[in-house]
C-alpha positions in Angstrom: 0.0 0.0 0.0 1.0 3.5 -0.6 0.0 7.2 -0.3 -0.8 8.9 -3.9 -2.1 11.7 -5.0 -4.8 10.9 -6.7 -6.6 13.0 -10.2 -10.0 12.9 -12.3 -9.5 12.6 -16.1 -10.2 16.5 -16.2 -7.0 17.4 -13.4 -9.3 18.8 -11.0 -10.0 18.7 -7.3 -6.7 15.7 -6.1 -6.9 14.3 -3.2 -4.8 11.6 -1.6 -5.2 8.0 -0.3 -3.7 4.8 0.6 -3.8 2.9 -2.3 -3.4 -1.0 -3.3 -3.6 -3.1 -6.4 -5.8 -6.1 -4.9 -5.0 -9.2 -7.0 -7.9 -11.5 -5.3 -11.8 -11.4 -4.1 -9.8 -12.3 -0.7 -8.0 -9.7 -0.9 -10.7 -7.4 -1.7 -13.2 -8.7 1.3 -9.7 -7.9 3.4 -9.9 -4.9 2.5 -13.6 -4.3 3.2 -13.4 -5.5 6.3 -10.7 -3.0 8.1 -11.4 0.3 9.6 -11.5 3.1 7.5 -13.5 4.0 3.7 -12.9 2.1 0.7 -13.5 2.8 -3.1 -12.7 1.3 -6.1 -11.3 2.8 -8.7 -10.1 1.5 -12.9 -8.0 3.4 -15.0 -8.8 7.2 -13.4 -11.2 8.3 -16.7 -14.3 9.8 -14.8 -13.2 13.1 -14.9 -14.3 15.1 -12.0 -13.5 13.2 -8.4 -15.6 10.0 -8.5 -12.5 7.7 -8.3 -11.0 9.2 -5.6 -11.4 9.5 -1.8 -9.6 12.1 0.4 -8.3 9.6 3.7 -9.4 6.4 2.7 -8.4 3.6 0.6 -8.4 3.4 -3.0 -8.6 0.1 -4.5 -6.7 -0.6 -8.2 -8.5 -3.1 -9.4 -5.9 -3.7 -12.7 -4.8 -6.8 -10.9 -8.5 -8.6 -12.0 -7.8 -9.2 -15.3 -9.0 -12.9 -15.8 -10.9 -13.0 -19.2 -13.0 -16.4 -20.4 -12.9 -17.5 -24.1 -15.5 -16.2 -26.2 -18.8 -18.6 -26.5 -20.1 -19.2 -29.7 -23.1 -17.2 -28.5 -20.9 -13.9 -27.8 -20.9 -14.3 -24.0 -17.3 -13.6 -22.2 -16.6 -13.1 -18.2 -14.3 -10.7 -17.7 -12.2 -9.6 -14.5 -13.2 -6.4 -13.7 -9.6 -4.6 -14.2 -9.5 -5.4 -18.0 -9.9 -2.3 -20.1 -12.4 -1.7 -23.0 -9.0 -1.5 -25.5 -8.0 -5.7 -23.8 -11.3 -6.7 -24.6 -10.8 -5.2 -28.4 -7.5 -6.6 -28.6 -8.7 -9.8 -28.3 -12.9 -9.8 -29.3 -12.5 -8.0 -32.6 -10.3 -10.8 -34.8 -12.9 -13.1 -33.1 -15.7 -11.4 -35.0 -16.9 -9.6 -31.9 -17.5 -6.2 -30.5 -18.3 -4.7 -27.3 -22.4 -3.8 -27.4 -21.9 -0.5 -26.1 -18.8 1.6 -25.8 -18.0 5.3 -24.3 -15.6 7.8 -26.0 -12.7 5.8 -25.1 -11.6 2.4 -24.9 -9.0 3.6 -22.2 -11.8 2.4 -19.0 -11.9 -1.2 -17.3 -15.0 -3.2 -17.4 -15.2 -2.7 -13.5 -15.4 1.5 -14.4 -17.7 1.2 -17.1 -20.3 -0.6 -15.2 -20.3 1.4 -12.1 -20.7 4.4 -14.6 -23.1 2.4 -16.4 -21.5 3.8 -19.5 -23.7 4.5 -22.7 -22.4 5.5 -26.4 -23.4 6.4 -30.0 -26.0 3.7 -30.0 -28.0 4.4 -27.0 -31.4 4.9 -28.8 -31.2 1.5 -30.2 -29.7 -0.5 -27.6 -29.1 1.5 -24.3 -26.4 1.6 -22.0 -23.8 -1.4 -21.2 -26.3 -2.6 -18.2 -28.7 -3.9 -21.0 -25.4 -6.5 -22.2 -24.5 -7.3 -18.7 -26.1 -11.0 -18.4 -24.3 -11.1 -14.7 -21.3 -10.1 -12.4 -19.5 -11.0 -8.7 -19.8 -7.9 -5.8 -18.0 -7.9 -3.1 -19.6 -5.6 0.0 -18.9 -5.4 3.3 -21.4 -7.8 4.3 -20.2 -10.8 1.9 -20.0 -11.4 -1.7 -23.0 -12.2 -4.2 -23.3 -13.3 -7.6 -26.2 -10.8 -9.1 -27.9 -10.5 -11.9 -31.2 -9.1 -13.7 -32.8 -12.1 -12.2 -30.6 -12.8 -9.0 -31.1 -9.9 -6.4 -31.7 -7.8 -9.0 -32.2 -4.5 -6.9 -28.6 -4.6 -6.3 -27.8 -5.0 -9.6 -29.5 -2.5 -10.8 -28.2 -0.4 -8.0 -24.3 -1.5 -8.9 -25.0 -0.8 -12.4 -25.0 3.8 -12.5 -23.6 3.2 -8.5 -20.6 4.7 -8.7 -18.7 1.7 -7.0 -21.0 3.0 -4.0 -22.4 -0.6 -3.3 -19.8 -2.5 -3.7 -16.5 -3.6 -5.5 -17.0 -5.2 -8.9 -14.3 -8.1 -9.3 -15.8 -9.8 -12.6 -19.1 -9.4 -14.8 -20.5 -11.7 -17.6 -21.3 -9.7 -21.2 -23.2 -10.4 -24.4 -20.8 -9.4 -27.3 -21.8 -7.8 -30.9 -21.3 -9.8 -33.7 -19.3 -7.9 -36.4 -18.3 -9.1 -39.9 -15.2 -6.4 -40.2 -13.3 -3.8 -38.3 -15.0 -1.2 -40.0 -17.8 0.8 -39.7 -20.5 2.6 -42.9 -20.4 5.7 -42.0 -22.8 8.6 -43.8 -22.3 12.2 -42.6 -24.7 15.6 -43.1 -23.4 19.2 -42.3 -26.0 21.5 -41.2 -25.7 25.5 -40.8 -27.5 25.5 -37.5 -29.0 23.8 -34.1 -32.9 23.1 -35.6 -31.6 21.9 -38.5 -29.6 18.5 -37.1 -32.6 17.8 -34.6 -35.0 17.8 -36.8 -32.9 15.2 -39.1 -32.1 13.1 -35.7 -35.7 12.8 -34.7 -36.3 11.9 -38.4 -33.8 9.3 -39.4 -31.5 8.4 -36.2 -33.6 5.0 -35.7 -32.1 4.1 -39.5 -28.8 3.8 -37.9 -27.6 1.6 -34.6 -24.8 5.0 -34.4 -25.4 8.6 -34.7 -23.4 11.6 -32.9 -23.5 15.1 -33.7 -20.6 17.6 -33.0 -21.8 20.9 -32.3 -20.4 24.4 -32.4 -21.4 26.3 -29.1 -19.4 29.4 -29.9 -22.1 30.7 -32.9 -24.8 32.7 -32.9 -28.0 33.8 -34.8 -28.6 32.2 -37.9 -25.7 29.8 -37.2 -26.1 28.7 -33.7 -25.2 25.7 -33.3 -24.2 24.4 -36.3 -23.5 20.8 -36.9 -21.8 17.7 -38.3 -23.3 14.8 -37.8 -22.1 11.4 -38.5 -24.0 8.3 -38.3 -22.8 4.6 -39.3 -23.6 0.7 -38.8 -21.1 -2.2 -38.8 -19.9 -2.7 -42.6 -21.2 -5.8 -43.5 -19.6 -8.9 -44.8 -17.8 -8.3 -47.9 -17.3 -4.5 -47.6 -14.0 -5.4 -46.1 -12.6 -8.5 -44.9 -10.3 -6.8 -42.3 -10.7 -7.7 -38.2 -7.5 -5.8 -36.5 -8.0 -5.1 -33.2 -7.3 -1.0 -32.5 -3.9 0.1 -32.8 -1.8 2.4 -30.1 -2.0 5.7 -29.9 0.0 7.8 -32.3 0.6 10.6 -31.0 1.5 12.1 -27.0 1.2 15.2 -25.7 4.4 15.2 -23.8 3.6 17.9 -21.1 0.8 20.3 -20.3 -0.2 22.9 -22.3 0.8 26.8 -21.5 -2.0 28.1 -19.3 -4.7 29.9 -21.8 -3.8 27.8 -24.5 -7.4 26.9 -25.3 -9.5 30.3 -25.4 -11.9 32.1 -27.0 -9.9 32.9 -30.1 -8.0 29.0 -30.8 -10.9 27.7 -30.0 -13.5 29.9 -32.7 -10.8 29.1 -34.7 -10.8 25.2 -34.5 -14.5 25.2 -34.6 -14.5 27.0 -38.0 -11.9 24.8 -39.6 -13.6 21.9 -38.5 -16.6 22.9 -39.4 -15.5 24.3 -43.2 -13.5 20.7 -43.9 -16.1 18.5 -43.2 -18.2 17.7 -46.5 -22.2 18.8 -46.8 -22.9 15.4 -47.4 -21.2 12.1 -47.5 -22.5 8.2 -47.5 -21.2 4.9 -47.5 -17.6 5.8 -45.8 -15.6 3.0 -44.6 -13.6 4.1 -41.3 -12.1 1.9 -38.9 -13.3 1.1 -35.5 -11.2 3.0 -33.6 -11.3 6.1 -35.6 -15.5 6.2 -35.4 -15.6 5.3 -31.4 -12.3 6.3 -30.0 -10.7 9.2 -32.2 -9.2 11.2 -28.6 -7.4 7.4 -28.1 -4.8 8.2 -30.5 -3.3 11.1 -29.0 -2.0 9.5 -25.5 -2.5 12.2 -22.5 -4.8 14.7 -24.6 -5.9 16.2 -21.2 -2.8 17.6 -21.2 -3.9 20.3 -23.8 -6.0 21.7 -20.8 -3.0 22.8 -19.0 -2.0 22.3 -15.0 -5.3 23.8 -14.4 -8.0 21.3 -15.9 -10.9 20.9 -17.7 -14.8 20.3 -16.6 -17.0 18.0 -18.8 -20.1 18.5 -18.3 -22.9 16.2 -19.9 -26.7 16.8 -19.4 -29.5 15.1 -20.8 -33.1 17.1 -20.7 -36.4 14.4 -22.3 -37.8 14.3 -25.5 -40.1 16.8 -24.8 -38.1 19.3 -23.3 -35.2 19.8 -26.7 -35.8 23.5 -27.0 -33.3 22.9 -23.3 -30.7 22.2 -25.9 -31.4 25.5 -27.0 -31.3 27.2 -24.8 -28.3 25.7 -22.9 -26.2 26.9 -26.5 -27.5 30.3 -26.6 -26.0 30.2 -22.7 -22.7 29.0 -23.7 -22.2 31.3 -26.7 -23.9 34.8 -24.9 -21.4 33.3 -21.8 -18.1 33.5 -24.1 -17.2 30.7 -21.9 -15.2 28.2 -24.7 -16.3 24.7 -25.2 -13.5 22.6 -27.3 -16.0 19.5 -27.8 -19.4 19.8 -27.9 -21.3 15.9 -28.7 -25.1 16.0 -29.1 -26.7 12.4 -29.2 -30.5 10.8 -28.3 -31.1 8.6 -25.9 -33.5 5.8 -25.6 -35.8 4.4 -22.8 -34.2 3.9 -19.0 -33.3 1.0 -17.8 -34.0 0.3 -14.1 -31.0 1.8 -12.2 -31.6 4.3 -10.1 -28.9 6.5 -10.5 -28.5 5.3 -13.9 -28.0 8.8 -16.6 -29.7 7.9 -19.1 -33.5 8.7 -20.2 -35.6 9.2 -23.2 -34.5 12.8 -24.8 -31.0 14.4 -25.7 -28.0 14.4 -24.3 -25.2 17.0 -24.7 -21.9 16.6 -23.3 -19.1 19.9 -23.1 -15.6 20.1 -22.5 -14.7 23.8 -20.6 -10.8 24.9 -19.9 -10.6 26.3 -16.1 -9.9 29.6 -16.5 -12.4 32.0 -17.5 -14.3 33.9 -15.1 -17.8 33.4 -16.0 -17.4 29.2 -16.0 -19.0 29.0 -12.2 -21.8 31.2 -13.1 -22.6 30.3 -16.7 -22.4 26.1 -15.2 -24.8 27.2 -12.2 -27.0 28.8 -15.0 -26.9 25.5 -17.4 -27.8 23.2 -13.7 -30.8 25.5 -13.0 -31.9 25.0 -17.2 -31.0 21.5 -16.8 -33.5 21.0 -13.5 -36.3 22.9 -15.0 -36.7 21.1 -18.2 -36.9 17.7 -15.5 -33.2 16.9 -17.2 -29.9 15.5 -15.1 -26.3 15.9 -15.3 -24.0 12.7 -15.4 -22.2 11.8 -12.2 -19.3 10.6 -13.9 -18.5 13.4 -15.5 -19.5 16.3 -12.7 -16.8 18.3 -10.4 -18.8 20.8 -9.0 -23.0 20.4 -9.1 -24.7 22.3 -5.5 -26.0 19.2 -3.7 -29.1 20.6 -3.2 -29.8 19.6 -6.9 -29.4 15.9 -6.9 -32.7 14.9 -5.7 -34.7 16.4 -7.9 -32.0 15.2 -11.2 -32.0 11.5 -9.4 -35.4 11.3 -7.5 -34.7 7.9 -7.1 -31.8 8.3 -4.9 -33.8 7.0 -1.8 -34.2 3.4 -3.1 -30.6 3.5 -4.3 -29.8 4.5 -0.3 -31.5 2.0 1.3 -30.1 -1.1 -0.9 -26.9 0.6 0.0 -27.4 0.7 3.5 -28.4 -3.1 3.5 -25.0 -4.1 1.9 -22.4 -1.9 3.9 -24.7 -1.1 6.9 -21.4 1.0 8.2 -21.1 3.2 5.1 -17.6 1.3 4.3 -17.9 2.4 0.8 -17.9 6.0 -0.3 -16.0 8.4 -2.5 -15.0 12.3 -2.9 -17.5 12.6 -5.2 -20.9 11.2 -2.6 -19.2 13.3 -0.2 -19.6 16.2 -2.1 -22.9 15.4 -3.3 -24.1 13.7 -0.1 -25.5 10.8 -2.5 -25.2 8.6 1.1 -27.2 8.9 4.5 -25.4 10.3 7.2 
């Protein structure tokens, strides 16, 4: 065991711990058992201060790495320290993909779950709880095999729990079946925000992948204009290829000069990106890893953010609330707060976790630079937008959200409590991040 300094993916808020690379479930119930909080924690990619906990102990799990062969029906169990990019390495020349996948491959299964992770394809087939047939908890009262059918209130409480109930040592997944390492990829460039909505309520169901980058620095006529891209998996004879994803190409080798990414670069990026991308496109073959997981091939790309960090900051507001999306870009661009990456998406029905993200509607997600003075305010503004149109902001992403609010985002925190409470009746488990929010009774 030793005392780190521990970071979120956006290089805010550290705090330190004692921390230890369990290689067991023994050594994980050890652990469980001793005086003193416990969280677990993957590869550090939430990127506020989920993963970490000020005074306590931190558990690595990149020790739980056991993977089983591949059935021929797709189903693998997987040690809950084996990243997304493992699992690639070895599913993809094997025909198979992972169901759902965030913006980066760089998480372990163990992450993903407690984040209940969703991606491009959520309005077709949810978040990664849907694939997730079972998996092994450990608590501080004993250790259970759960599933959607076996105790299935603390699966669905694990599943969006934030490693809250428990530390995930292993979890049983349906795979994709794929025919290439490729993906049919169509894109559409629109001049503003109404535009791409109206084309995502109209033909997003045609595709199992759609994502839409947006420009939140425009205004008027312009505001919010888009590039969307939308793709399935090319099919059998479009290519024959089945690589698994390469390393990254490129590293940023130290942090960026503070004030690197402001108004001006970052106007200036948009409208490059935004000018080189064609009006309309279909039937372009790109790889796997370039469609899902284009960041993963510059290593440390945080760094570009400087010593001081960057907030992401995701929402999703329901189907009947979009003019939110609105309204939340006429914020950011009347703000002149700078937003680097700005990903629009639709999500599909819930699934029964209570602090799951996900819910019928859109979701927008925003990368900010620390700096400039109007980011508390203009972020306080977009909670109260986000509240009032009955939307929520994702807990794996969030560094800074007034407590106060969480209730009314996750009204189902209560339930989520009181299964909680039954497993680690001494509040064992916790984290700087339900600190902060007070997600646990006192």
């Amino acid at each position: 065991m030793k005392r780190e300094q521990l970071y979120g993916w956006g290089h805010t808020s550290p705090s330190v711990a004692e921390v230890s690379e369990p290689a067991s479930e023994r050594e994980v119930s050890d652990a469980l058992i001793t005086n003193g909080s416990v969280l677990a924690r993957g590869l550090g990619r939430s990127y506020g201060d989920a993963a970490q906990l000020a005074g306590g102990h931190v558990l690595v799990n990149r020790l739980l790495t056991e993977i089983s062969p591949i059935s021929p029906e797709g189903v693998i169990t997987l040690g809950a320290g084996v990243s997304i990019d493992e699992l690639l390495q070895l599913s993809i020349p094997q025909g198979w993909f992972i169901p759902v996948t965030p913006g980066t491959r760089q998480v372990t299964i163990g992450g993903a779950l407690a984040a209940d992770v969703h991606g491009k394809n959520h309005h077709v087939d949810g978040s990664i709880g849907k694939h997730v047939l079972g998996l092994h908890l450990v608590t501080p009262s004993g250790a259970f095999n759960i599933s959607p059918e076996e105790q299935a209130d603390l699966f669905w409480a694990t599943l969006g729990g934030m490693g809250l109930t428990g530390v995930i040592t292993n979890a049983t997944l349906r795979l994709l079946p794929i025919a290439s390492d490729q993906v049919t990829v169509d894109t559409l460039r629109f001049n503003n925000l109404d535009a791409v909505m109206e084309e995502m309520v109209a033909h997003d169901n045609d595709y199992r992948y759609s994502v839409a980058w947006v420009d939140c620095m425009t205004k008027g006529a312009s505001l919010g204009r888009s590039i969307l891209t939308r793709g399935d998996h090319a099919p059998r004879g479009a290519t024959t290829t089945l690589n698994g994803p390469k390393p990254p190409r490129l590293k940023v080798p130290f942090f960026a000069p503070r004030g690197l990414l402001n108004q001006l670069s970052i106007r200036t990026f948009n409208e490059a990106w935004f000018r080189r991308a064609p009006k309309e496109r279909s039937g372009e073959l790109q790889r796997l890893s370039s469609f899902f997981h284009p960041l993963d091939g510059v290593s440390d790309w945080n760094r570009l953010y400087g010593k001081r960090g960057f907030v992401q900051y995701q929402f999703v507001v329901p189907d009947n609330q979009s003019d939110g999306v609105r309204r939340a870009i006429e914020l950011l661009s009347a703000s002149g707060v700078p937003s680097f990456l700005a990903v629009l998406k639709r999500f599909g029905p819930a699934n029964p976790s209570p602090l799951s993200f996900p819910l019928p509607g859109w979701t927008l997600a925003l990368d900010m630079p620390v700096g400039p003075s109007a980011l508390p305010t203009t972020l306080d503004k977009l909670d109260d937008l986000v509240l009032e149109a009955g939307g929520r902001i994702y807990l794996a992403k969030d560094s800074r959200l007034d407590p106060s609010k969480v209730p009314a985002m996750y009204p189902r925190l209560g339930e989520f409590q009181a299964i909680k409470e039954r497993v680690d009746p001494s509040g064992v488990l916790a984290s700087d991040l339900s600190r902060r929010l007070e997600l646990l009774k006192r």
